[in-house]
LUMLUM-738025 format. One record per residue (C-alpha): x, y, z. Coordinates in steps of 0.5 Angstrom, whole numbers, plus 500, padded with zeros to 3 digits. Layout:
% residues N
XYZ/...
% end
This chain:
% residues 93
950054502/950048507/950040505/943039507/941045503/945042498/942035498/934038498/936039491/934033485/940029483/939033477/938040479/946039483/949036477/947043473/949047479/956042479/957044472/955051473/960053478/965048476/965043482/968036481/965030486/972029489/969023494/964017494/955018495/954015501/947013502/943011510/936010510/935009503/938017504/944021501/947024506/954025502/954026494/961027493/961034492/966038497/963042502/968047501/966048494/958047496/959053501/961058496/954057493/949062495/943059495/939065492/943065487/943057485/935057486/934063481/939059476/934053478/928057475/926057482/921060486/925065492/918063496/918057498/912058503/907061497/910056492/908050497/901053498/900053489/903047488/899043495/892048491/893044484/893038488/886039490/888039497/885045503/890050506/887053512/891059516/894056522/891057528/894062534/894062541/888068541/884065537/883058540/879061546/874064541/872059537/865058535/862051536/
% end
């Protein structure tokens, strides 16, 4: 995986990752914007990582879009369809 896939992931979730796969920090965080953009794991080590295979030793859902529209649901918030190009002409007012 790339270092912006890596860094999508809590502090908490790419420590279990780090230990999992046995990946020492070899360098400082480095923070712009309030943002981390650099946690000190090396991106050769990070790459090896098949993000499928970390989000399944995460406990997590392969599907982000469905996981997304169950989370936002709970939130009491309304999904809609998004519209498409044909369906703007034959809207009904």
């Amino acid at each position: 995986m790339y270092k912006p896939e890596w860094l999508k992931y809590t502090l908490e979730q790419r420590q279990k990752l780090a230990e999992h796969f046995n990946i020492k920090k070899s360098g400082a965080v480095e923070v712009f914007d309030n943002v981390v953009v650099n946690d000190g794991y090396p991106d050769e080590a990070i790459y090896k990582i098949d993000k499928k295979d970390a989000d399944k030793l995460l406990g997590l859902n392969q599907n982000a879009k469905d996981e997304t529209i169950k989370t936002t649901k709970k939130e009491g918030a309304t999904v809609k369809k998004p519209v498409s190009k044909k369906d703007e002409g034959s809207s009904k007012a």
